[in-house]
C-alpha positions in Angstrom: 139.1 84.4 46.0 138.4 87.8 45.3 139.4 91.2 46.7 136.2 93.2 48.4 133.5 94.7 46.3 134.7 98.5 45.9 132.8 101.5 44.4 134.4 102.5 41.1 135.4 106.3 40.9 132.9 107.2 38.6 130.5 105.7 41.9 128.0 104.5 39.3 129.4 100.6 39.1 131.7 98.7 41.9 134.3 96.1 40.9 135.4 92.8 42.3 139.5 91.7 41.6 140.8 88.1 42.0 142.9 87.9 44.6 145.5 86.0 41.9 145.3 84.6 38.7 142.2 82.4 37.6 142.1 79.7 35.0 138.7 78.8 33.5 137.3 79.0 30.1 135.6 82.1 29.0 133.2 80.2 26.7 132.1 77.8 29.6 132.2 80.4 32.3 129.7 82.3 29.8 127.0 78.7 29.3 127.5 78.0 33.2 126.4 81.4 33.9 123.7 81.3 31.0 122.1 78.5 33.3 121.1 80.8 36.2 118.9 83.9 35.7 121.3 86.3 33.7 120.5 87.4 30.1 123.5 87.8 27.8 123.8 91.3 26.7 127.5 91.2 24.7 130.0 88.4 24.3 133.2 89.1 23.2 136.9 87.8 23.4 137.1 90.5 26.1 134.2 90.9 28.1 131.1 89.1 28.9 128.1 91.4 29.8 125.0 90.3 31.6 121.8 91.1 32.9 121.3 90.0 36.1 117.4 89.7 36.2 116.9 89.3 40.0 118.5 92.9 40.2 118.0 93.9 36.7 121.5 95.3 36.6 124.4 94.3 34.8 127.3 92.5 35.4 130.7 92.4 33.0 133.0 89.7 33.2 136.8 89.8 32.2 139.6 87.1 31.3 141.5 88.6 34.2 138.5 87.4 36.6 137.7 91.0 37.3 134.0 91.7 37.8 132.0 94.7 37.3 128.8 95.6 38.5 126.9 98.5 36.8 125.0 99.6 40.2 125.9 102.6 42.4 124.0 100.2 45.4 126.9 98.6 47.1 124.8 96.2 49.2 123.4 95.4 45.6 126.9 94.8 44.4 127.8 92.4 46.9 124.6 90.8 46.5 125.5 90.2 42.8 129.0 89.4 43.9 127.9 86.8 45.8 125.2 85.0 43.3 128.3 85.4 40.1 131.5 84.0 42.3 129.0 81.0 43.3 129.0 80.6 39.2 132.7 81.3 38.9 133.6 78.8 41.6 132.0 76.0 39.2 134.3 76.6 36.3 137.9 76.7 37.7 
């Protein structure tokens, strides 16, 4: 579903690509994830940016499906990774 989690060159976030094109709805993707422990930060037509309270990092999610994780920890990242695309997987 999605490409691996990779450290962004500014090696203070990682980011997660679909492997293609997904189709859910950004409004429901936001209440399914509202359901879990993440607090909404910002919600936009563009971006979707959460705290994820386990970690107590946050995590930005795109119309394209990409996935950002503001961490520099990459076994934290693919922690998150794994907890969001669980969420993801629900709406499409």
């Amino acid at each position: 579903m999605y490409y691996m989690v990779s450290p962004c060159s500014d090696s203070e976030s990682h980011s997660a690509e679909p492997k293609e094109k997904l189709d859910f709805n950004f409004e429901h993707l936001r209440n399914e994830v509202l359901k879990y422990d993440y607090e909404l930060e910002f919600d936009s037509e563009l971006i979707l940016l959460f705290k994820d309270e386990e970690y107590n990092e946050n995590v930005a999610l795109y119309p394209s499906g990409k996935i950002l994780y503001k961490t520099s920890d990459t076994e934290t990242a693919e922690n998150m990774h794994k907890k969001i695309v669980k969420i993801i997987k629900k709406v499409i």
